[in-house]
ZADO-1210 file (C-alpha; in nm, 4 decimals, padded with zeros to 6 digits):
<atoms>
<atom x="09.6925" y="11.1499" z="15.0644" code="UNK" pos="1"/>
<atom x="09.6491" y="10.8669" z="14.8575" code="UNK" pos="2"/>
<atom x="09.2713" y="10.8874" z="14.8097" code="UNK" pos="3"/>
<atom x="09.3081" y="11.1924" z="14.6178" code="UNK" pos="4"/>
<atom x="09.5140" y="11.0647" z="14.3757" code="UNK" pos="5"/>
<atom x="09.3581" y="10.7740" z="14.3227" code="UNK" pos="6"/>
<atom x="09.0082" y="11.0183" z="14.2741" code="UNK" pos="7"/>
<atom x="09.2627" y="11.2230" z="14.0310" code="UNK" pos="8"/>
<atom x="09.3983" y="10.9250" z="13.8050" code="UNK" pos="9"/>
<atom x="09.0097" y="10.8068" z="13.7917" code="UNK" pos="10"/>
<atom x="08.8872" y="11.1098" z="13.6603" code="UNK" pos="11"/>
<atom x="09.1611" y="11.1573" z="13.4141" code="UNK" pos="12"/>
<atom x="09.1130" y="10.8046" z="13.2860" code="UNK" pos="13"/>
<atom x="08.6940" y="10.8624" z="13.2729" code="UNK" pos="14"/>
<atom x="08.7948" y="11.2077" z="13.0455" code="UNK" pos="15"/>
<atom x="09.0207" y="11.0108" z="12.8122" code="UNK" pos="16"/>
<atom x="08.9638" y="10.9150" z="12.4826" code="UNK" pos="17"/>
<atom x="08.7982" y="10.5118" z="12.4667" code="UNK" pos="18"/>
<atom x="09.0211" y="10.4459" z="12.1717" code="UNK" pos="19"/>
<atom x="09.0338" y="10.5606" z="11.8059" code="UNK" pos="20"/>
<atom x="08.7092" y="10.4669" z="11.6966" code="UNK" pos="21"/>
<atom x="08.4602" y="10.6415" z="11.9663" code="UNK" pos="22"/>
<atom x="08.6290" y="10.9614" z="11.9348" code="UNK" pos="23"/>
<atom x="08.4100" y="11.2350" z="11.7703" code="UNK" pos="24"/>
<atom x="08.4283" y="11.3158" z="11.4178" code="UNK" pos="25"/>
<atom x="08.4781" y="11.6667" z="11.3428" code="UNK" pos="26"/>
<atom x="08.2245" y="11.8810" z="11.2141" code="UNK" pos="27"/>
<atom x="08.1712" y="11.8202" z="10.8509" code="UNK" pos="28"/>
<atom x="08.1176" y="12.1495" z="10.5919" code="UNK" pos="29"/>
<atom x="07.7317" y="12.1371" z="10.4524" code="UNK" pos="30"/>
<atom x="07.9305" y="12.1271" z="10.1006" code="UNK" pos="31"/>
<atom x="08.0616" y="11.7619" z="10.1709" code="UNK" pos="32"/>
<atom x="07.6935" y="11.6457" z="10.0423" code="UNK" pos="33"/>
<atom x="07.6926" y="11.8913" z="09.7381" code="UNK" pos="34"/>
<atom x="07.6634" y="11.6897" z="09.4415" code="UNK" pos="35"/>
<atom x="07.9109" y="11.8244" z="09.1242" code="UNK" pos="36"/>
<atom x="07.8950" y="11.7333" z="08.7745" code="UNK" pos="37"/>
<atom x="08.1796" y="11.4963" z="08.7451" code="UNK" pos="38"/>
<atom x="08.2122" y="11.5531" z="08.3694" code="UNK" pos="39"/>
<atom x="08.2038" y="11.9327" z="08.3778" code="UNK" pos="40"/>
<atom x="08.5290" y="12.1113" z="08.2006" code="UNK" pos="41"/>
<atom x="08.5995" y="12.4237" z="08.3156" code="UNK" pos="42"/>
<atom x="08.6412" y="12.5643" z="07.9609" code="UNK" pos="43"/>
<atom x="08.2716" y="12.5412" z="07.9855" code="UNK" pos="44"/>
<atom x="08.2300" y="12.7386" z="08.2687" code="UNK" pos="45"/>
<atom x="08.4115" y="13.0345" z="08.0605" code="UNK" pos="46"/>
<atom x="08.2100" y="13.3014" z="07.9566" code="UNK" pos="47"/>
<atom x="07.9605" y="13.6020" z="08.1075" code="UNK" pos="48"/>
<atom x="07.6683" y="13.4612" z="08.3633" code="UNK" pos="49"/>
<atom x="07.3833" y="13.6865" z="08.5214" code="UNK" pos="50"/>
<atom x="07.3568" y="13.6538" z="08.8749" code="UNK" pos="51"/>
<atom x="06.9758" y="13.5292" z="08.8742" code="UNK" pos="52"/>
<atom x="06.9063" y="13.4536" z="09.2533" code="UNK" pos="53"/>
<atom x="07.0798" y="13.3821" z="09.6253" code="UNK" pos="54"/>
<atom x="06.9577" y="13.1945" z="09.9369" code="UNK" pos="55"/>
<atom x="07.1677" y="13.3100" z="10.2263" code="UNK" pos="56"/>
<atom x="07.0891" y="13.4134" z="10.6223" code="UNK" pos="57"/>
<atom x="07.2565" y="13.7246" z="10.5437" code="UNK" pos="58"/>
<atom x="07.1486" y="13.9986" z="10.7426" code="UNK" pos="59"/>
<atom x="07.2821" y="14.2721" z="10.4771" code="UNK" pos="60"/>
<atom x="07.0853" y="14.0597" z="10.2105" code="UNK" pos="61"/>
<atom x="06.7776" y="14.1328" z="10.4002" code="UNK" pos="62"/>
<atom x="06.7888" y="14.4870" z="10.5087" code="UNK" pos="63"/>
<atom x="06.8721" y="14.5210" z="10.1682" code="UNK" pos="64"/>
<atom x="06.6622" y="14.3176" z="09.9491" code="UNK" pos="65"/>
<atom x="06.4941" y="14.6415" z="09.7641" code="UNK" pos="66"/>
<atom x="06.8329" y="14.7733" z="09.6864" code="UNK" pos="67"/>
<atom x="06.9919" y="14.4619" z="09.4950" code="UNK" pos="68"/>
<atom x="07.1633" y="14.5540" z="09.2171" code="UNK" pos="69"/>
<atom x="07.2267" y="14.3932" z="08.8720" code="UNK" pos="70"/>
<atom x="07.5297" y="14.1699" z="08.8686" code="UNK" pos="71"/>
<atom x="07.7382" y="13.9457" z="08.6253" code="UNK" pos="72"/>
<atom x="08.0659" y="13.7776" z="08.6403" code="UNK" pos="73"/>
<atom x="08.2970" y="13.6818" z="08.3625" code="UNK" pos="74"/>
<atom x="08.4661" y="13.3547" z="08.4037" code="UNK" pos="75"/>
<atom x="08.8341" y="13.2529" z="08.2408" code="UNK" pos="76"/>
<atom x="09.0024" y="12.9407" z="08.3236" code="UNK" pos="77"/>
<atom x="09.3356" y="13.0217" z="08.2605" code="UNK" pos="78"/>
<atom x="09.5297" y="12.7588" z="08.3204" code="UNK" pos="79"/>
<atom x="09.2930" y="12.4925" z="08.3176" code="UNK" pos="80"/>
<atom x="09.2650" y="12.4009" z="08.6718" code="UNK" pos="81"/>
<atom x="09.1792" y="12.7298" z="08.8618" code="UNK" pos="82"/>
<atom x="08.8953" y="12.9682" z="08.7527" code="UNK" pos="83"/>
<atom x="08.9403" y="13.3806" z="08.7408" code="UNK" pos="84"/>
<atom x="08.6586" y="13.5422" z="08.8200" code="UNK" pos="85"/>
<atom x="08.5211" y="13.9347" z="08.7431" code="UNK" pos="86"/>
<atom x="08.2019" y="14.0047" z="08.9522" code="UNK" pos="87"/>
<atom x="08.0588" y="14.3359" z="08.7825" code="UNK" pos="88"/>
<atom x="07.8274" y="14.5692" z="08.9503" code="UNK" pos="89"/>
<atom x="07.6686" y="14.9098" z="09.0723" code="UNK" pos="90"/>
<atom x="07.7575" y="15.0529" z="09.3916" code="UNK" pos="91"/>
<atom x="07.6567" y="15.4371" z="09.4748" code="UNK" pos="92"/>
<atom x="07.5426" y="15.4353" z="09.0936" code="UNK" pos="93"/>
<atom x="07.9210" y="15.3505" z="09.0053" code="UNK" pos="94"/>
<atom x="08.0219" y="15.0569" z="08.8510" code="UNK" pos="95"/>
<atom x="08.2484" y="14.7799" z="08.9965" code="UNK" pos="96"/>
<atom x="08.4969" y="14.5118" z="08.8950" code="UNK" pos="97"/>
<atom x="08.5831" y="14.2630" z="09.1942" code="UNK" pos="98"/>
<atom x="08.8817" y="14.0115" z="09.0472" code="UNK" pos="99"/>
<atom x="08.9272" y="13.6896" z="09.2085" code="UNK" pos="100"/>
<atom x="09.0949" y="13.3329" z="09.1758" code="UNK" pos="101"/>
<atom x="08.9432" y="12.9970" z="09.2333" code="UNK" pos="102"/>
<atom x="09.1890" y="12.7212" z="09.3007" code="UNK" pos="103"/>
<atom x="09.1779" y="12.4134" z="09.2781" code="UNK" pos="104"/>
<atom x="09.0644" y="12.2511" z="09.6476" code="UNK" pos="105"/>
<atom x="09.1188" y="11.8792" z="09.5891" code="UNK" pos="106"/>
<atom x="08.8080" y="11.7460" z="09.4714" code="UNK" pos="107"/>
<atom x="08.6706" y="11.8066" z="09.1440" code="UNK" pos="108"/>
<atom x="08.4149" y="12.1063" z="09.1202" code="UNK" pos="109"/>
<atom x="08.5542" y="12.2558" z="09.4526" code="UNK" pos="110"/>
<atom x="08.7334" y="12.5414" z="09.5053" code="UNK" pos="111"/>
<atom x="08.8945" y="12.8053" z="09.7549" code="UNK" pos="112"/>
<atom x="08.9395" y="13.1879" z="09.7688" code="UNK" pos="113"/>
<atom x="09.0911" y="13.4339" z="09.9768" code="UNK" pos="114"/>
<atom x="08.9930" y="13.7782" z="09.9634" code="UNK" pos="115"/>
<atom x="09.0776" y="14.1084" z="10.1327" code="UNK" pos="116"/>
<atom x="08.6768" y="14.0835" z="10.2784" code="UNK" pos="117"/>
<atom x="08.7454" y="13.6986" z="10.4164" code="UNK" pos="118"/>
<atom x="08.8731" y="13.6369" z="10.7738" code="UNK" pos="119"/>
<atom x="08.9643" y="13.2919" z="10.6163" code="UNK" pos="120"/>
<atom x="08.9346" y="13.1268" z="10.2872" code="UNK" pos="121"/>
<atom x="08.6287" y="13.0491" z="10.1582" code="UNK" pos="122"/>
<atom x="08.5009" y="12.7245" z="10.0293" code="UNK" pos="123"/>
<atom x="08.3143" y="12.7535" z="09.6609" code="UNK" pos="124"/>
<atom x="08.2053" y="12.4136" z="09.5066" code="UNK" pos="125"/>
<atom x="08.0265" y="12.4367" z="09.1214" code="UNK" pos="126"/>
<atom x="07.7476" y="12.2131" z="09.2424" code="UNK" pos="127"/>
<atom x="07.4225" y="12.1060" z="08.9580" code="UNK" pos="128"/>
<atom x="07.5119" y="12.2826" z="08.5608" code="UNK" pos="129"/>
<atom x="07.4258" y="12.3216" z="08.2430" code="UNK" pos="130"/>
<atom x="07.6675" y="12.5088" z="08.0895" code="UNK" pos="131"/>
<atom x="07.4845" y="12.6602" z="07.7917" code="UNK" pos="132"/>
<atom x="07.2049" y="12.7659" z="08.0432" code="UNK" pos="133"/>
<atom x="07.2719" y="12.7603" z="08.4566" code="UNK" pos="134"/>
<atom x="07.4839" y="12.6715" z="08.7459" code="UNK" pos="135"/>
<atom x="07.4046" y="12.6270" z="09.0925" code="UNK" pos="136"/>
<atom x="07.6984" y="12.7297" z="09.2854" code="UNK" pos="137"/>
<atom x="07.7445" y="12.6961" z="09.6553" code="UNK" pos="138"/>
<atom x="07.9407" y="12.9356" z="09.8940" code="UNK" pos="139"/>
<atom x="08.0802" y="12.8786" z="10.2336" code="UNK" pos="140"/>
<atom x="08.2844" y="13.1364" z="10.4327" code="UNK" pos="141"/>
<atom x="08.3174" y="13.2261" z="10.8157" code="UNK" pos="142"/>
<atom x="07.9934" y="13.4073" z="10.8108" code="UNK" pos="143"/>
<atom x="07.8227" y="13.1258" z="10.7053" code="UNK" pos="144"/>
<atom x="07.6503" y="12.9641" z="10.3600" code="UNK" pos="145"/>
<atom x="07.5317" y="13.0779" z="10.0261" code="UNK" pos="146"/>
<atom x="07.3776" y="12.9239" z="09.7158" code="UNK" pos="147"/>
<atom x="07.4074" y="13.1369" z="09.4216" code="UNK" pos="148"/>
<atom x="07.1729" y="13.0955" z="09.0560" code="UNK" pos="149"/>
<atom x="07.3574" y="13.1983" z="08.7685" code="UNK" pos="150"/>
<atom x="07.2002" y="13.1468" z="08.4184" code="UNK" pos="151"/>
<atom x="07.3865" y="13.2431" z="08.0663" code="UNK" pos="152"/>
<atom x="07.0744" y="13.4905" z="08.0416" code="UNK" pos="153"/>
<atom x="06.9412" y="13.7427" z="08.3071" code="UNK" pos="154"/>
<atom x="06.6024" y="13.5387" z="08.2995" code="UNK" pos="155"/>
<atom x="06.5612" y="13.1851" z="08.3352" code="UNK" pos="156"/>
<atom x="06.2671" y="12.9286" z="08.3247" code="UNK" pos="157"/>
<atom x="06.0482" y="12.8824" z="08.6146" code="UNK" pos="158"/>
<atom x="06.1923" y="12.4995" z="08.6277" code="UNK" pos="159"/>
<atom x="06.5509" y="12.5689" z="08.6741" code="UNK" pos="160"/>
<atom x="06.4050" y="12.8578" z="08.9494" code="UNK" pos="161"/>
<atom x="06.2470" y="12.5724" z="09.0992" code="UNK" pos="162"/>
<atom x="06.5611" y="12.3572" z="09.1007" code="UNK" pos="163"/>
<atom x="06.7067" y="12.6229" z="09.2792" code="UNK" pos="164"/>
<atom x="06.4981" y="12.6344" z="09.5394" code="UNK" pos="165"/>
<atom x="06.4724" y="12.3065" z="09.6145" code="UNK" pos="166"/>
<atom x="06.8437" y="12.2805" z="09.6221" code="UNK" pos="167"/>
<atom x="06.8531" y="12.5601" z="09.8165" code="UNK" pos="168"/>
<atom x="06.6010" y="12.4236" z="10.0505" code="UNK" pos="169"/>
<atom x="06.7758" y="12.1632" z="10.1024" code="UNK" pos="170"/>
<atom x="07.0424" y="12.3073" z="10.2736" code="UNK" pos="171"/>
<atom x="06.8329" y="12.4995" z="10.5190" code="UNK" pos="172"/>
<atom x="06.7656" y="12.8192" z="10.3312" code="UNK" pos="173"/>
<atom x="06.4230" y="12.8660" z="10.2804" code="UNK" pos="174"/>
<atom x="06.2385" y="13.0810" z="10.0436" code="UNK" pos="175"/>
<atom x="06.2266" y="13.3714" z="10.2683" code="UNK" pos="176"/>
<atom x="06.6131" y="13.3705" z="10.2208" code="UNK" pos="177"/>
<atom x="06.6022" y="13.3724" z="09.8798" code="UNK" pos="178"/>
<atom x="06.6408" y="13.6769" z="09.6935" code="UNK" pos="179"/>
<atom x="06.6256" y="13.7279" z="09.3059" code="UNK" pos="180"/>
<atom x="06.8054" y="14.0555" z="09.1259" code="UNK" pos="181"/>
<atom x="06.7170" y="14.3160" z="08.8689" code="UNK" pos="182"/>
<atom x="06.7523" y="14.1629" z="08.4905" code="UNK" pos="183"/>
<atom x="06.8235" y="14.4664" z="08.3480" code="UNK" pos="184"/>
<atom x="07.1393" y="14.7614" z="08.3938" code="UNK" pos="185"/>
<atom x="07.4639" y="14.5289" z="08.4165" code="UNK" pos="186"/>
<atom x="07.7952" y="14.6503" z="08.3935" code="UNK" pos="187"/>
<atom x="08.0024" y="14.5420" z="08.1329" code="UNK" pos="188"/>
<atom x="08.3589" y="14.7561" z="08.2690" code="UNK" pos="189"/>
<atom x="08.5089" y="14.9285" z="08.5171" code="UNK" pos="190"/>
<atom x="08.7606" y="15.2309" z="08.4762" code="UNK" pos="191"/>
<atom x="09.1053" y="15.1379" z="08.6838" code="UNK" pos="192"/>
<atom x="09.0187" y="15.3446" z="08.9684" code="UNK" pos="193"/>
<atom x="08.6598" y="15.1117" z="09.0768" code="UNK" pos="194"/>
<atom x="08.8750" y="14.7802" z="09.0432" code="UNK" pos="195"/>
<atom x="08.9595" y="14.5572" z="09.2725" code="UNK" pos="196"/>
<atom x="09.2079" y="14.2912" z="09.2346" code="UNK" pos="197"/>
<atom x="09.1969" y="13.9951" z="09.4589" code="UNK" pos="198"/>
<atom x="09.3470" y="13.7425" z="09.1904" code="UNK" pos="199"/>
<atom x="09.7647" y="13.8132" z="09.3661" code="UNK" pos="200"/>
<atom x="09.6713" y="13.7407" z="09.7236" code="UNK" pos="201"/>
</atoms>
């Protein structure tokens, strides 16, 4: 009867941790390496941006690609630490307002967001700016990552494109992920019945 034991207390001893330093790390987010603009106020985030481009594995995003529609945000920063965010666009020919509230996440540049479409929050960090011209911002969320081009203008120079892509590149999404959206027919409002208000949850 003893052998058994002894083969049980081995085997739990072979499965246990080797102390505090060889146990593995957990999985890090692909944002951890995003480089923000330590300087950046959020006052100068406020304002309307075009959505100019996206690199994502989206599956919808690819069926889909034709049917893209034009889309712009508004950005306030109410209280100085979290941004509140209108996304504006077309869907069945109507248009669209989409509310929502950054918070603050602990570091500076990233943020969080729930929303009635997210299983769990998602992860949003204001990576590479300028904020009279672009901002490369980076999305993470349970279906996976996004890296959004937004420029001040609905067409932007072939060098901050590039920038974009390489950025985007560089966290796995290649060109043939990367999708770029109609510069003209933006929304500017939404009557009270196409809005949807994410900014209380």
């Amino acid at each position: 009867m003893a052998a058994p034991r002894v083969l049980l207390l081995l085997a739990l001893l072979l499965a246990a941790p080797r102390g505090r330093g060889q146990r593995s790390p957990a999985p890090h987010s692909p944002l951890e390496t995003v480089l923000t603009e330590g300087n950046l106020s959020l006052s100068e985030l406020v304002g309307r941006w075009f959505l100019v481009g996206t690199a994502s594995r989206c599956s919808y995003l690819a069926e889909n690609s034709h049917r893209l529609e034009a889309t712009a945000m508004t950005v306030a920063a109410p209280d100085g630490r979290s941004l509140v965010i209108s996304t504006f666009r077309r869907l069945d020919g109507q248009c669209w307002e989409i509310r929502q509230r950054y918070v603050p996440a602990g570091v500076h540049g990233h943020f969080s967001v729930r929303g009635h479409g997210y299983k769990s929050k998602m992860e949003v960090v204001v990576g590479e700016t300028d904020p009279h011209s672009y901002a490369i911002i980076y999305y993470q969320d349970s279906q996976g990552l996004s890296v959004k081009l937004y420029g001040r203008r609905s067409q932007l120079s072939d060098a901050i494109v590039d920038k974009f892509e390489q950025r985007a590149r560089a966290m796995g999404l290649s060109e043939d992920m990367t999708y770029y959206f109609p510069t003209y027919g933006f929304c500017d409002s939404a009557d009270h019945f196409h809005i949807l208000d994410e900014t209380e949850l």
